[in-house]
C-alpha positions as CSV (number, residue, x, y, z in Angstrom):
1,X,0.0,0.0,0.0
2,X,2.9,2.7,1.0
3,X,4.5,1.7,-2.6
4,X,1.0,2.4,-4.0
5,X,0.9,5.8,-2.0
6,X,4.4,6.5,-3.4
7,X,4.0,6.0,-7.2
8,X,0.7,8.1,-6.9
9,X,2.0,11.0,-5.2
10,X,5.0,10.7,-8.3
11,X,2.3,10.9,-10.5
12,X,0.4,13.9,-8.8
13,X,3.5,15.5,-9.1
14,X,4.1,15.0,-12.6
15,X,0.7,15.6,-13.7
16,X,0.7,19.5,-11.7
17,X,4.0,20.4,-13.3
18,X,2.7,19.1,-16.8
19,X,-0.4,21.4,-15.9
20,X,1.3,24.3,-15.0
21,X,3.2,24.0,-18.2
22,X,0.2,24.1,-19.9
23,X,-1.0,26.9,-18.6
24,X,1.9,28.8,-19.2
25,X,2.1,27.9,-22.5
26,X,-1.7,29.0,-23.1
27,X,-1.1,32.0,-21.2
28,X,1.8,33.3,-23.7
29,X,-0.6,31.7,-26.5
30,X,-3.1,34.1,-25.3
31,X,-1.0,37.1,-25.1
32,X,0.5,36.2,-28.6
33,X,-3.1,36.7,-29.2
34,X,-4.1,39.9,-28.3
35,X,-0.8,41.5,-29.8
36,X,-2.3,39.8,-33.4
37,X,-6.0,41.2,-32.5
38,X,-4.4,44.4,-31.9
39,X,-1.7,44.1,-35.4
40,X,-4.4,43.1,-37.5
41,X,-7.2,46.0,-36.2
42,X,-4.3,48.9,-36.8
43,X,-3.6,47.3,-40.3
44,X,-7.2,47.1,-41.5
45,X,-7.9,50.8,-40.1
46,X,-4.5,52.0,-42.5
47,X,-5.8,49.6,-45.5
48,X,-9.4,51.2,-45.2
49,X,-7.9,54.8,-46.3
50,X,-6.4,53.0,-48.9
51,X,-9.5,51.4,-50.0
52,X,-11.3,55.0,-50.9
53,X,-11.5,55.1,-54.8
54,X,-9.1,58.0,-56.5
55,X,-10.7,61.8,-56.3
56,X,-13.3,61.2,-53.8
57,X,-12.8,62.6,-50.3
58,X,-13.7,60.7,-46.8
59,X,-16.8,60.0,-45.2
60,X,-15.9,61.5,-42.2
61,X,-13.5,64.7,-42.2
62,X,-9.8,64.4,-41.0
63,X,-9.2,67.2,-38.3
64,X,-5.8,69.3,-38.7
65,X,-4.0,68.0,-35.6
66,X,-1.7,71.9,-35.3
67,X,-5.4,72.9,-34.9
68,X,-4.3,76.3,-37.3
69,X,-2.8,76.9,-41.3
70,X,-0.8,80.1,-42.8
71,X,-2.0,81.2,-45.6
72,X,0.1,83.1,-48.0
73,X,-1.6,86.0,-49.9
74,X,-0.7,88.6,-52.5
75,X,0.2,92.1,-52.1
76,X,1.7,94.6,-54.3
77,X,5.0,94.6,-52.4
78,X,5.5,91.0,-52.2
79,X,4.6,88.0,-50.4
80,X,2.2,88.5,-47.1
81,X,2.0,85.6,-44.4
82,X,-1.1,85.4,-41.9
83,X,-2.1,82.5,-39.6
84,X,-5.7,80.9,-40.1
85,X,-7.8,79.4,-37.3
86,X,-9.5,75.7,-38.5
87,X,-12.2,75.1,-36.6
């Protein structure tokens, strides 16, 4: 009976560091995962702007992230900068 005891306990053994390995493994599987999820959602948003057929403009307008433009204007004595406000 003790040698019975012995070999199961081995086994126990065994069988929790075969399951912690597993779930290690599955953990980094998982991980693996989300970094693809994440890959694959960032590529399909950059494809999509692709996607828009030649001379037509978005659906839904781009905002200037410096939040302001200069426009140049003419003047009779040369070149005149002034700063625009985009709203």
């Amino acid at each position: 009976m003790a040698q019975f005891v012995m070999t199961q306990s081995k086994t126990n053994e065994i069988l929790t560091a075969s399951i912690n390995q597993l779930n290690s493994q599955f953990e980094a599987i998982t991980a693996h995962q989300k970094a693809m999820d994440t890959q694959i959602a960032q590529i399909a948003q950059q494809v999509s702007h692709l996607s828009l057929p030649q001379g037509h403009l978005p659906v839904q307008a781009e905002t200037n992230p410096r939040g302001h433009v200069n426009a140049i204007s003419t003047v009779r004595d040369g070149l005149e900068e002034s700063p625009v406000t985009v709203l």
